[in-house]
C-alpha positions in Angstrom: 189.0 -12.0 136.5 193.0 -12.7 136.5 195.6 -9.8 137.5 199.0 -10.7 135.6 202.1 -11.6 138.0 205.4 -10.2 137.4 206.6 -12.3 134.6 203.3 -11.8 132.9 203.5 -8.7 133.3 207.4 -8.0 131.9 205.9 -10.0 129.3 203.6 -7.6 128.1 205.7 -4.4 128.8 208.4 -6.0 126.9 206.7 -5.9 123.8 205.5 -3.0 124.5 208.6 -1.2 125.2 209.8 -3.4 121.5 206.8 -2.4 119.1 207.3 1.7 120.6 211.2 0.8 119.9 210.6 -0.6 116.7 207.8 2.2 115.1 210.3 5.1 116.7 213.2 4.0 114.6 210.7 3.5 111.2 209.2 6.9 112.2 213.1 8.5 112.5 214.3 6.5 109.3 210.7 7.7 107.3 211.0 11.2 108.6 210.2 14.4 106.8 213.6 16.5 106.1 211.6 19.7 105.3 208.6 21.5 105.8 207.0 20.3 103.0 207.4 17.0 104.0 206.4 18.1 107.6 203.1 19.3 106.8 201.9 17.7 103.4 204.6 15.0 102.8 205.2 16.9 99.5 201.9 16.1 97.8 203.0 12.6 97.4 200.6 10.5 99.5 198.8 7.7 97.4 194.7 7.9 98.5 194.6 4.5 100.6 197.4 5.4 102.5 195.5 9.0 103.4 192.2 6.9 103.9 194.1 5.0 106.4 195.6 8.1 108.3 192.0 9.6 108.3 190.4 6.9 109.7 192.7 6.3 112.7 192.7 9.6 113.7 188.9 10.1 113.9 188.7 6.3 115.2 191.8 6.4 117.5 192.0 6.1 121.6 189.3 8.2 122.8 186.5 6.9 119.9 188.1 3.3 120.9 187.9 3.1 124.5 185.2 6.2 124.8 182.6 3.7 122.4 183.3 1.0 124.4 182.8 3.3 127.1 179.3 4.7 126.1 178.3 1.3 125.0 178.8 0.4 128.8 176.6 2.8 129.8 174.0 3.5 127.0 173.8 -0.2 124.8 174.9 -1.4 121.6 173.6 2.4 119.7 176.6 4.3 120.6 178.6 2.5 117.7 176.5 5.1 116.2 179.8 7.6 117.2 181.7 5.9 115.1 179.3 4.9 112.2 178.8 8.6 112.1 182.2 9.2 110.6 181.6 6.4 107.4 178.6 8.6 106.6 180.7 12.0 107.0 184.0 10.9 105.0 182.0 10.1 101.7 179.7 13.7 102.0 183.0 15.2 102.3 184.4 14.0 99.5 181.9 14.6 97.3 180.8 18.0 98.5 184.4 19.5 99.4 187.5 17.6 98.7 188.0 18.7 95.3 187.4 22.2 96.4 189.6 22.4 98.8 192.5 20.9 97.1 192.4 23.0 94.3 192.2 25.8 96.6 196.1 25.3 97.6 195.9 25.3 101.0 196.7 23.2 103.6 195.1 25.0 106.3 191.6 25.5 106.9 191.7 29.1 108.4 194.2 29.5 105.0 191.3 28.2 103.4 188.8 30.3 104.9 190.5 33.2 104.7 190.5 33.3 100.6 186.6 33.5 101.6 186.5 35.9 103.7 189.6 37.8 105.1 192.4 37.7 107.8 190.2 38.5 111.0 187.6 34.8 109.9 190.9 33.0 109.6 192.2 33.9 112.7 189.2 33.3 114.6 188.8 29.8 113.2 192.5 29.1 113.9 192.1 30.1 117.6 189.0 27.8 117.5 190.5 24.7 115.6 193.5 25.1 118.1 191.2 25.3 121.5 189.5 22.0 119.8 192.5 20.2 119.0 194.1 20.8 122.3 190.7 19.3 124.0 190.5 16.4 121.5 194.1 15.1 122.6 193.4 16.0 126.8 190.6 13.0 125.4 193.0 10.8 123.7 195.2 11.0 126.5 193.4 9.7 129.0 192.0 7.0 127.3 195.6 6.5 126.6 196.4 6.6 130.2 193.3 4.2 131.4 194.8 1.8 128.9 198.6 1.7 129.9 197.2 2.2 133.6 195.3 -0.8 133.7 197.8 -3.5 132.4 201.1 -1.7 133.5 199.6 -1.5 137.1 200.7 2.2 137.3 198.4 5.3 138.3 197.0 7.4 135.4 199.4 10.2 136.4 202.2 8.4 135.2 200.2 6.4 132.4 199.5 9.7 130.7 202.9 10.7 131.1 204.2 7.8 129.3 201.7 8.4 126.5 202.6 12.4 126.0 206.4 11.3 125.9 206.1 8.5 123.2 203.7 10.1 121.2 205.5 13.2 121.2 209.0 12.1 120.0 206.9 10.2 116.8 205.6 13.6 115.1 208.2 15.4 116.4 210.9 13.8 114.4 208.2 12.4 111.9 206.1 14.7 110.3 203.4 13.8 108.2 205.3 11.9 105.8 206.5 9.4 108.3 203.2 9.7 110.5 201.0 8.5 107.3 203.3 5.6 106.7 203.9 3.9 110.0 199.9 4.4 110.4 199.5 1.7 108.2 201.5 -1.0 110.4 199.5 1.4 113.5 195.8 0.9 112.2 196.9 -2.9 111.3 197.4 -3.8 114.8 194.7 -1.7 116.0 192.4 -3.7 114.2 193.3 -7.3 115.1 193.5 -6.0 118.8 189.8 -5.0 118.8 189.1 -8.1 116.9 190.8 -10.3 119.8 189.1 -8.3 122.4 185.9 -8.9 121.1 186.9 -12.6 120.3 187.9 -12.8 124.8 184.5 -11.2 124.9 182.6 -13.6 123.0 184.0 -16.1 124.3 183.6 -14.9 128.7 179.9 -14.1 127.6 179.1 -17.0 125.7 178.1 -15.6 122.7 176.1 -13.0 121.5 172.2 -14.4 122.6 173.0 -14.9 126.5 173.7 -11.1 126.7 170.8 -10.1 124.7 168.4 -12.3 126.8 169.8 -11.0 129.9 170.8 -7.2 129.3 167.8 -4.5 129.4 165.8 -4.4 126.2 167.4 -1.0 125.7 171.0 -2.4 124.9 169.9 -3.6 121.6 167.4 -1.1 120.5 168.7 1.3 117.3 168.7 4.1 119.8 169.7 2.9 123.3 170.3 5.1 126.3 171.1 8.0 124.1 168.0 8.9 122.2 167.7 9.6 118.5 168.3 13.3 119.2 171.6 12.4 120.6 172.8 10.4 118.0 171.3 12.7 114.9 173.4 15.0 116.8 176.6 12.7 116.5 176.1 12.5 113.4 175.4 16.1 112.2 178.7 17.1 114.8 181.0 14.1 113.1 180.0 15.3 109.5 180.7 18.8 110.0 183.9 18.1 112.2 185.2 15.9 109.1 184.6 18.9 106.9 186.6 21.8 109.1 189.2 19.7 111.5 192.5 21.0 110.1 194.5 17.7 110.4 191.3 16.2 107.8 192.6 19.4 105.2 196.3 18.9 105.4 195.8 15.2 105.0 193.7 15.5 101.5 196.5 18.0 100.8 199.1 15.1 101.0 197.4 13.3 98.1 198.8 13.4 94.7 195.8 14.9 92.9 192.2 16.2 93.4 190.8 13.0 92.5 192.6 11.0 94.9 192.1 13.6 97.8 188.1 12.6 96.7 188.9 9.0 97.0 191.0 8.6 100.2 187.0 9.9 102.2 185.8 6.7 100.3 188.6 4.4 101.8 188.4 5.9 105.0 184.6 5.2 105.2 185.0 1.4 104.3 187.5 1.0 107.5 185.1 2.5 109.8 181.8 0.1 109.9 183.5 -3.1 111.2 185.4 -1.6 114.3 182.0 0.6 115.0 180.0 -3.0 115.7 182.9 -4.3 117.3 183.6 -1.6 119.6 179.7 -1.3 120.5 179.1 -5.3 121.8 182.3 -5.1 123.4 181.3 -2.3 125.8 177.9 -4.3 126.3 179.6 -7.6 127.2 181.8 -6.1 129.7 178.2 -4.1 131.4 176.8 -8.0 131.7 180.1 -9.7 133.0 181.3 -6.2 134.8 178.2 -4.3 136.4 179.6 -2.4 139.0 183.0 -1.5 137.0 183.7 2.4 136.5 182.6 2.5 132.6 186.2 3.8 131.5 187.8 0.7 131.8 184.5 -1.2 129.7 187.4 -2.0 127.4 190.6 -2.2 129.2 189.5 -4.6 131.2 189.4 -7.8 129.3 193.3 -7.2 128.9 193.4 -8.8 132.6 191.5 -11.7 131.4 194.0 -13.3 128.1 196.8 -15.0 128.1 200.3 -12.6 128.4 200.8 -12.6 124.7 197.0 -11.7 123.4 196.7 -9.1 126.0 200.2 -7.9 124.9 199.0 -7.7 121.3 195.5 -5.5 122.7 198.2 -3.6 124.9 200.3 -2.3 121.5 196.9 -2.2 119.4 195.8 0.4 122.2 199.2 1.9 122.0 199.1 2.7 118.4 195.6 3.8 118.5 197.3 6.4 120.9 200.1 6.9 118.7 198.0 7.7 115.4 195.2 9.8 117.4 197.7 12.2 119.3 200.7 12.7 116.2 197.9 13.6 113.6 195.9 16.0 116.5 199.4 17.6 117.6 200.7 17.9 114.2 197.2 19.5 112.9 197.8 22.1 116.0 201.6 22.9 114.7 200.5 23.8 111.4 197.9 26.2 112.5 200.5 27.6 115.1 203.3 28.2 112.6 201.4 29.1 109.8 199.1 31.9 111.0 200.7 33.1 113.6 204.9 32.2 113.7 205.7 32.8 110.0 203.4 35.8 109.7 205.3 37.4 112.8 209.1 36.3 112.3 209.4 35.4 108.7 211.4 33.2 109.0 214.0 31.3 106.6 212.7 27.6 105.2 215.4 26.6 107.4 215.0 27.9 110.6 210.7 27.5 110.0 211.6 23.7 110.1 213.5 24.4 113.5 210.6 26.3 114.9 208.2 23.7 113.6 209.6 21.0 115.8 210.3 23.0 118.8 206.8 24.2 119.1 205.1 20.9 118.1 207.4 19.7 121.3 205.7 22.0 123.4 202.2 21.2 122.0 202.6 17.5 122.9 202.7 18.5 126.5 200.2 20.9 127.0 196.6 18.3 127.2 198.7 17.0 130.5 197.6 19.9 132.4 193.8 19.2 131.5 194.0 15.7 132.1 192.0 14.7 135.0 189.4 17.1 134.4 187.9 14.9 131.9 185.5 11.9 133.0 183.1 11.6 129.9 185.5 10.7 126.9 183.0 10.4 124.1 181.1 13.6 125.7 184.1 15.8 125.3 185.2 14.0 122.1 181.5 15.6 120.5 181.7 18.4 122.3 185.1 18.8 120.6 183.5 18.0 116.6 180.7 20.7 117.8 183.1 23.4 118.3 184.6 22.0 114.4 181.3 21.9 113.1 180.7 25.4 113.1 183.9 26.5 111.4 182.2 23.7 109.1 178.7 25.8 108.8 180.9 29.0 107.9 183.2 27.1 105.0 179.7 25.9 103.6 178.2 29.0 103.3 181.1 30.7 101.7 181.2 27.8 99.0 177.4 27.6 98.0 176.1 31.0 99.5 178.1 33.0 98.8 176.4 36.2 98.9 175.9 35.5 102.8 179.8 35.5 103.2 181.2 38.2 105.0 184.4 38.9 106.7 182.4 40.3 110.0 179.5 37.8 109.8 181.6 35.1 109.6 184.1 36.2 112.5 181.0 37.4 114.9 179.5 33.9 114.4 182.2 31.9 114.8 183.0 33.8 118.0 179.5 33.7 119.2 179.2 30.1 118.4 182.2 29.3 120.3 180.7 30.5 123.4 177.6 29.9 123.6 178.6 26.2 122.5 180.9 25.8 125.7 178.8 27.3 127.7 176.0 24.8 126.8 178.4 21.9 127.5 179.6 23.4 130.3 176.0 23.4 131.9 174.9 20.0 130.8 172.9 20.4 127.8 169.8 22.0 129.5 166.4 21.0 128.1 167.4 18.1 126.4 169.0 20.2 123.9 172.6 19.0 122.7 175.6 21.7 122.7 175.7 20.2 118.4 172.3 22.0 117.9 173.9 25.1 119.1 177.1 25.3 117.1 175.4 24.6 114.3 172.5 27.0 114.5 174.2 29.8 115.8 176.5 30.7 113.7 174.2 30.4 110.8 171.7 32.7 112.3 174.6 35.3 113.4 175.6 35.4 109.6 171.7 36.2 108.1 171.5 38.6 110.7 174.4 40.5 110.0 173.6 40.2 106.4 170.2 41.7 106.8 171.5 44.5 109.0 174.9 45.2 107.5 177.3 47.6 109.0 176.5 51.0 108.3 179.4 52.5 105.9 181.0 54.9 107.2 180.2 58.7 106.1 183.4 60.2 104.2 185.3 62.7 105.7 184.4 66.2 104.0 187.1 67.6 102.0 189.6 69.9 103.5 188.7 73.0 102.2 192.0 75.1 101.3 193.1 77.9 103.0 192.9 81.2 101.4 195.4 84.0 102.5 193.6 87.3 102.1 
């Protein structure tokens, strides 16, 4: 394996440093100039664009390097985590797209809370924010493995590059401009996987000398994982689809209920070819790579192309970044302004725009803290979608049980659900049992329960009886 030399090397940052140059002045020229435009982009979106947006943000750094990651470890079956999400986009839009677009809202704690009341809608916007901020502490560090690995720089300083340039784009882009320049983002991101898997192909020889000479495992339908594991993926991307705020306010953008329905169709299409892609990759660098550190299953075949091709990969990484962290960090804005700034200050249009951008400034930088913390990407990316399913489990019981849906149920389980979920991940999984199973039993079974035993009301007060003066 090849290390670039300096010229090499300016090479690749230099287009680098060009294609963030270039996307940062579309981004500035496409911006949104209020806060319509910020949040929805004025209902104006056409439904490939949104399929587009939906799919890079659900396939963006973490699903791209962590797949290639767990495909290292585990065989060819973890492209399951990404096949997951082009079987949840299509059940979305047929079971809830409509719905939630005719309910007006571009928030799902907004939407939750026509359901069931204020207290549910601030519980799931405390929980879709605690998500949120985990899923982009993921996408930066696969960020950071990515940039670290061809820039020659420590992840430190790698992830610090990635929360600056990602930051600036949604903070001066909004939606409207975020939606647009992930076209030319999810363009590049595709022929970079394709030319990474083409290096791989090629160093491995083809696809039959790594299946004769890889574990029998590495081709099997279930792998490493198991079929718990992956039914799991599956149930966790499906209801993380349905809940994950940035998934609502991009059907929102759309120009009608009918295109919100058909951007999940687009976005379903896009995902099966990078899925198989991503899953061989991560198996071909296991047989050329053994004893490598399983983050860099994908990164690595950067060092092994010519300047130019590994400079392309480089920026196709880069955007993947770009896409995954603007949509995550403008999902978390809109669930920090709208339930709990403009409730509290009531602010102007004006001076909510202001507000918007400083505290979606302040977001970008916050996953930095948590940043080396993290050394299972795709385990903390569906630990993420379990804490998202269950807001999931509570939006589907208000829509088609509705005699279950109760303001306290509903809160108490989402709470309990919450916990108990992170504490399962926290300790490993124990008994084979995955944290999904947990969020999306519990909060189901705190909601019968409270139905069954309902608050007692409480007694009247007895009437005060007048005072007679003798």
């Amino acid at each position: 394996m090849q290390t670039f030399d300096v010229q090499s090397t300016a090479i690749i940052i230099g287009m680098v440093v060009a294609y963030i140059l270039f996307t940062t002045w579309l981004s500035i020229r496409l911006r949104s100039r209020t806060s319509g435009e910020f949040m929805v982009a004025a209902r104006s979106m056409p439904a490939f664009v949104v399929g587009i947006l939906m799919m890079s943000e659900f396939i963006g750094a973490k699903s791209t390097v962590g797949t290639a990651q767990a495909a290292f470890e585990s065989g060819f079956a973890a492209s399951w985590s990404v096949i997951a999400a082009a079987i949840g986009f299509p059940l979305f839009g047929l079971l809830m797209a409509r719905k939630l677009y005719a309910s007006g809202e571009f928030t799902i704690s907004g939407f939750i809370a026509q359901k069931y009341g204020l207290s549910t809608k601030l519980m799931v916007s405390i929980i879709m924010i605690y998500a949120l901020l985990l899923v982009n502490v993921g996408n930066y560090v696969s960020g950071a493995a990515a940039i670290a690995t061809v820039l020659k720089i420590n992840l430190p300083t790698a992830a610090f590059i990635t929360a600056i340039v990602s930051t600036l784009y949604y903070v001066f882009g909004g939606l409207k401009s975020v939606a647009y320049v992930s076209i030319l983002h999810t363009s590049v991101k595709y022929v970079g996987v394709l030319i990474v898997l083409g290096v791989a192909l090629h160093m491995t020889g083809g696809f039959t000398p790594v299946m004769q000479n890889m574990p029998e495992h590495y081709f099997t339908w279930d792998g490493a994982i198991g079929g718990s594991k992956i039914f799991a993926w599956i149930i966790g991307t499906v209801g993380a689809i349905f809940s994950t705020q940035f998934i609502i306010q991009a059907i929102s953008s759309t120009k009608d209920a009918r295109a919100a329905q058909r951007s999940t169709f687009h976005a379903s299409l896009l995902c099966i070819p990078i899925s198989l892609a991503l899953g061989f990759i991560g198996v071909a660098s296991k047989y050329l790579h053994p004893e490598m550190s399983s983050l860099y299953a994908l990164p690595v075949f950067l060092q092994s192309m010519h300047p130019v091709l590994a400079g392309v990969v480089t920026i196709s990484l880069v955007a993947s970044i770009f896409v995954s962290v603007s949509t995550v960090a403008l999902a978390i804005a809109s669930l920090v302004v709208r339930d709990f700034y403009v409730p509290l200050r009531k602010p102007t249009p004006e001076r909510e725009f202001k507000a918007t951008r400083v505290i979606s400034l302040i977001i970008g930088f916050v996953p930095l803290f948590f940043v080396f913390f993290v050394p299972e990407i795709l385990n903390l990316s569906f630990f993420t979608r379990a804490l998202r399913l269950s807001i999931a489990v509570i939006a589907m019981i208000a829509i088609y049980l509705p005699l279950f849906a109760t303001n306290r149920g509903a809160t108490l389980g989402l709470l309990a659900s919450t916990i108990t979920t992170s504490v399962w991940y926290l300790l490993g999984n124990p008994y084979g049992i995955d944290n999904m199973y947990v969020a999306l039993a519990t909060p189901a079974i705190v909601v019968v329960i409270e139905r069954l035993f309902p608050q007692p009301a409480a007694k009247a007060a007895p009437a005060e009886v007048p005072h007679v003066h003798h």
